[in-house]
C-alpha positions in Angstrom: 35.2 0.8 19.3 36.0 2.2 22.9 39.4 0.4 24.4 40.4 -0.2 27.8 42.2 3.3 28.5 45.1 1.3 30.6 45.5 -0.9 27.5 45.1 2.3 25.4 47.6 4.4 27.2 50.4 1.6 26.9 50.2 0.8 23.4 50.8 4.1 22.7 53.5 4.2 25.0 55.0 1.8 23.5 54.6 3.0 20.0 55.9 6.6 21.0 58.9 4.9 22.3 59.8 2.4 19.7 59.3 5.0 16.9 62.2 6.9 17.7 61.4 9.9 16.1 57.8 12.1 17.2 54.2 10.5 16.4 51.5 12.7 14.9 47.7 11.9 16.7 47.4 10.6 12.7 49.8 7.7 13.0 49.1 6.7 16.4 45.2 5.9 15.3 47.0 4.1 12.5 48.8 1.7 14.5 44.9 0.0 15.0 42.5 -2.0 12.1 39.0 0.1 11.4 37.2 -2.2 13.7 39.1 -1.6 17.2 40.5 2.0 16.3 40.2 4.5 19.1 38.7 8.0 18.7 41.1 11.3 18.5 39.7 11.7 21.9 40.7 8.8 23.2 44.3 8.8 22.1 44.3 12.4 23.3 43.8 11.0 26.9 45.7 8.3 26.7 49.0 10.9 25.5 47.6 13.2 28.2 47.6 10.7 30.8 51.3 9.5 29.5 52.1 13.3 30.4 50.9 13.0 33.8 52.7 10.0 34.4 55.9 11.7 33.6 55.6 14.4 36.2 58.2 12.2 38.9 60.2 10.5 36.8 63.3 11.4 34.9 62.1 11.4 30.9 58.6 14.0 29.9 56.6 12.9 27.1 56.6 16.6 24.9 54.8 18.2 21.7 56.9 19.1 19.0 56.2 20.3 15.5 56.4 16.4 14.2 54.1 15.0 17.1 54.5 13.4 20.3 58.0 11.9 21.8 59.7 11.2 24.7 62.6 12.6 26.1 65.3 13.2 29.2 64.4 16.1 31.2 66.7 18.5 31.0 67.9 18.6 34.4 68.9 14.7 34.1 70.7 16.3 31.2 74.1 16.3 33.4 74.2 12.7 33.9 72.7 11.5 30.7 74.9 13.5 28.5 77.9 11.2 29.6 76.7 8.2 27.9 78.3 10.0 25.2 81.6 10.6 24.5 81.4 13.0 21.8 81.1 16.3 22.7 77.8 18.5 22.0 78.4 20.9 19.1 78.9 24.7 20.0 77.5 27.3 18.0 79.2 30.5 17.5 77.1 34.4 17.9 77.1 35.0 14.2 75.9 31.2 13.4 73.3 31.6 15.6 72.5 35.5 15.2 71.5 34.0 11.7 69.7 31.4 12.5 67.4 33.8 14.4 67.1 36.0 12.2 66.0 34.0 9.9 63.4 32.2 12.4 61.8 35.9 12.9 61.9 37.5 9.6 61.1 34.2 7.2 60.7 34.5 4.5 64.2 36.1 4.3 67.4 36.5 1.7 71.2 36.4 3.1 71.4 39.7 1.2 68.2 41.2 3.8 70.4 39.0 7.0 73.4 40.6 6.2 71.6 44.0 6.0 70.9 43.9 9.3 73.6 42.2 10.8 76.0 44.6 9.0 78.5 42.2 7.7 78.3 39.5 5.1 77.2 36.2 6.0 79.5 33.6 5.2 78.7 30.7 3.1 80.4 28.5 5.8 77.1 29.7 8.0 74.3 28.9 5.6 76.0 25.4 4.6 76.3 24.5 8.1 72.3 25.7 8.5 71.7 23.5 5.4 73.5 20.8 6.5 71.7 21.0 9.9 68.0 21.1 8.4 67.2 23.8 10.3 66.8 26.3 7.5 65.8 25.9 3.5 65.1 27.6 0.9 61.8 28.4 0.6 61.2 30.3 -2.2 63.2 33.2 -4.1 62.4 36.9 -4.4 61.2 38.4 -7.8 64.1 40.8 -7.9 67.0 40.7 -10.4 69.1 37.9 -9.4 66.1 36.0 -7.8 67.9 35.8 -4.3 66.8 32.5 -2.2 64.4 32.6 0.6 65.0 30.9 3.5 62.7 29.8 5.9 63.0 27.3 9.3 62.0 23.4 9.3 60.1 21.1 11.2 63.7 19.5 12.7 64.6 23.3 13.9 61.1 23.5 15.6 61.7 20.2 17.0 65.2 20.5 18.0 64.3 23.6 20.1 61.0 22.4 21.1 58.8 24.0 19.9 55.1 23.1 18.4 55.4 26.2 15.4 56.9 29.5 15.5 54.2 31.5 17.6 56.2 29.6 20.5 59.2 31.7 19.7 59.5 34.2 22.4 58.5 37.9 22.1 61.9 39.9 21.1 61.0 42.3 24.3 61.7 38.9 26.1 65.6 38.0 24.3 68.3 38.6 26.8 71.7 39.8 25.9 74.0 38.0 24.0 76.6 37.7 26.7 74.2 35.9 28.7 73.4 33.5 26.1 77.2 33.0 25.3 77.6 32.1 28.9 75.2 29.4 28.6 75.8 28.0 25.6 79.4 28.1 25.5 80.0 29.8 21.9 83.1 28.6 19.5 84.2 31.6 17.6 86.0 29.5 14.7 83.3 29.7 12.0 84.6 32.1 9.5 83.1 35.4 10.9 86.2 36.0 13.0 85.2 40.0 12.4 82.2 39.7 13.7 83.0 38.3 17.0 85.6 40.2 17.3 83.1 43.4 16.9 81.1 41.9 19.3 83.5 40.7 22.1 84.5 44.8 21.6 81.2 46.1 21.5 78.9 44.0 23.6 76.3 46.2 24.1 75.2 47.1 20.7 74.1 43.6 19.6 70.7 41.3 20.9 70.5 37.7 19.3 67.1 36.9 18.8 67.6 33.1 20.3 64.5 31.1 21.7 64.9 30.4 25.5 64.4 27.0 24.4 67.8 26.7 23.3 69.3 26.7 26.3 67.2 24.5 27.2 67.2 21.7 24.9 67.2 18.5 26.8 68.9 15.4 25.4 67.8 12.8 22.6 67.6 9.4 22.4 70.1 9.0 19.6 68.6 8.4 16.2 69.2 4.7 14.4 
């Protein structure tokens, strides 16, 4: 049954944005009985058109790996960000050195990360990945010991929006990891102390393999 595309486009609107947390094209057609559901088409317009609306104002509707949602721009980011007292969490190099590592060569073991990062990889780092639900264990490798795998999630993808992991940039495009520290304000205190302090010595004999999107994560409507 074809709907009124204005009455359409703010149903979903308003589903997207009582949800608080991203809508897959699934569970939008699901919000409607048999008898007056839309097509995938139609709901495809109505998010597209949702998208256009967004173009002047401060909040984007975006595509993540978990659906549709809406969020603050990040250049309102500034201003929004003071709603909230708490301050955002910082990330030290070798937390996020993992993290990337792990995002480019998944499926992966801490024994291969700390291979190539040539020092060990602190348990402090994975529990805080864990913790996070950015990374998992996917898997373990048939190899004595049967080392885990670990692999990104969905909230990773979604937290650095991104739709799946061919939206991570090429590695010819990472910049250096002084830029990225500049930006993103790194806390050294996460139990690699050696590491960082290697690095701070040695600056240009490391790249971090960090999505642009991180610095450019805009802020969230907080979760309930």
């Amino acid at each position: 049954m074809s709907r009124d595309p204005d009455q359409l486009k703010n149903i979903v609107e308003g589903a997207l944005l009582a949800a608080g947390q991203p809508l897959t094209l699934d569970q939008l057609l699901g919000l409607f009985l048999d008898e007056e559901r839309p097509s995938r088409t139609e709901i495809r317009a109505a998010l597209d058109a949702l998208i256009a609306d967004c173009e002047s104002r401060g909040v984007e509707l975006v595509e993540v790996s978990s659906g549709f949602r809406y969020q603050v721009k990040t250049a309102m980011a500034p201003w929004v960000s003071r709603l909230w007292e708490e301050k955002p969490a910082k990330y030290s190099r070798a937390v996020l050195e993992t993290l990337a590592l792990i995002a480019y060569r998944q499926p992966v073991t801490r024994g291969e990360i700390e291979e190539v990062r040539g020092v060990s990889v602190s348990s402090h780092i994975m529990k805080s990945l864990l913790e996070r639900e950015w990374v998992r264990v996917i898997g373990h490798r048939d190899v004595p010991g049967k080392p885990a795998l670990y692999g990104t999630t969905r909230l990773f993808l979604d937290y650095f929006n991104l739709k799946n992991l061919s939206d991570l940039p090429d590695l010819a495009d990472i910049r250096s990891i002084e830029t990225i520290e500049r930006e993103l304000d790194f806390d050294e205190a996460d139990g690699d102390d050696s590491r960082a302090k290697a690095l701070a010595e040695e600056p240009e004999q490391i790249q971090v393999a960090m999505p642009k999107e991180a610095t450019e994560t805009a802020v969230q409507e907080p979760q309930h």
